[in-house]
N, C-alpha and C positions, 0 to 999 in steps of 0.2 A: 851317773850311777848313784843311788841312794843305799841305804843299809834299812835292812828289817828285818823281824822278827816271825815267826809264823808259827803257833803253838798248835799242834792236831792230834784230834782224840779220835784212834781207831778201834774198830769193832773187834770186839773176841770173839765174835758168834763161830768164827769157822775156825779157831785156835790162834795161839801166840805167831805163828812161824807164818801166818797169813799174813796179820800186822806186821812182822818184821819184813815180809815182801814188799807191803805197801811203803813203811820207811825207805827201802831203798828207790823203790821207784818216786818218789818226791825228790830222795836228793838229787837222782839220777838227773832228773825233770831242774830243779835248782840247779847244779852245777852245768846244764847244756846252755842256759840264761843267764848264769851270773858266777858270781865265785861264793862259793861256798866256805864261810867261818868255824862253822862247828854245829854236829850236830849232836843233841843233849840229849837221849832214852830217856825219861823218865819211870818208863815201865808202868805197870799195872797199878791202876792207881781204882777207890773208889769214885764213883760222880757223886755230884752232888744232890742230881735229882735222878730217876730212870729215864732214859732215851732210848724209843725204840724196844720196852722190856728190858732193858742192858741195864746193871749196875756197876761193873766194871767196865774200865778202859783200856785203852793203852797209849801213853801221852808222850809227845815227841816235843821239843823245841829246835824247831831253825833256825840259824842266822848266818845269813848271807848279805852280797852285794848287787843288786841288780837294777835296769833299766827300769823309769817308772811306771811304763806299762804292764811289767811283766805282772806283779801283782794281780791283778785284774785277769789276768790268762791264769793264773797260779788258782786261784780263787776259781774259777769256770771248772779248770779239771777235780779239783777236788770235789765240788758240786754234783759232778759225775760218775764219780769214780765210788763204787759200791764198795760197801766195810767204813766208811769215812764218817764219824758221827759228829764232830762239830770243827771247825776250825777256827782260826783268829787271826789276820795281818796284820801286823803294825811299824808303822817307819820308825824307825830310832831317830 
């Protein structure tokens, strides 16, 4: 088990209550894989550049403990998964 971090910036396009569906379905998705440390809202934040036409976000911080594979599966669904505009892994 390693420890990391995973910072994601979800889309407002279809409102706040959508992103917060999507946060739970991540930790959900985290704690089925690993143990789950805390998870940080950072809320609505501006970007730095537009993405997508979007100039707001909605930014989360992870941090958990989990297997080294998981990452890599972790990283694939969010790839997937629609409203998701950038992410970030990083092992501590």
């Amino acid at each position: 088990m390693s420890k990391y971090e995973t910072v994601a910036v979800f889309s407002l396009k279809n409102g706040e209550e959508k992103a917060k569906e999507l946060v739970e379905k991540f930790k959900a998705l985290i704690e089925a894989n690993g143990t789950m440390e805390a998870v940080d809202e950072w809320g609505i934040r501006k970007l730095a550049y537009p993405i997508n036409y979007e100039t707001d976000g909605y930014y989360v911080l992870y941090t958990y403990e989990a297997d080294v594979a998981f990452p890599a599966e972790l990283d694939r669904v969010f790839n997937i998964t629609d409203g998701v505009l950038r992410t970030l892994i990083v092992a501590r």
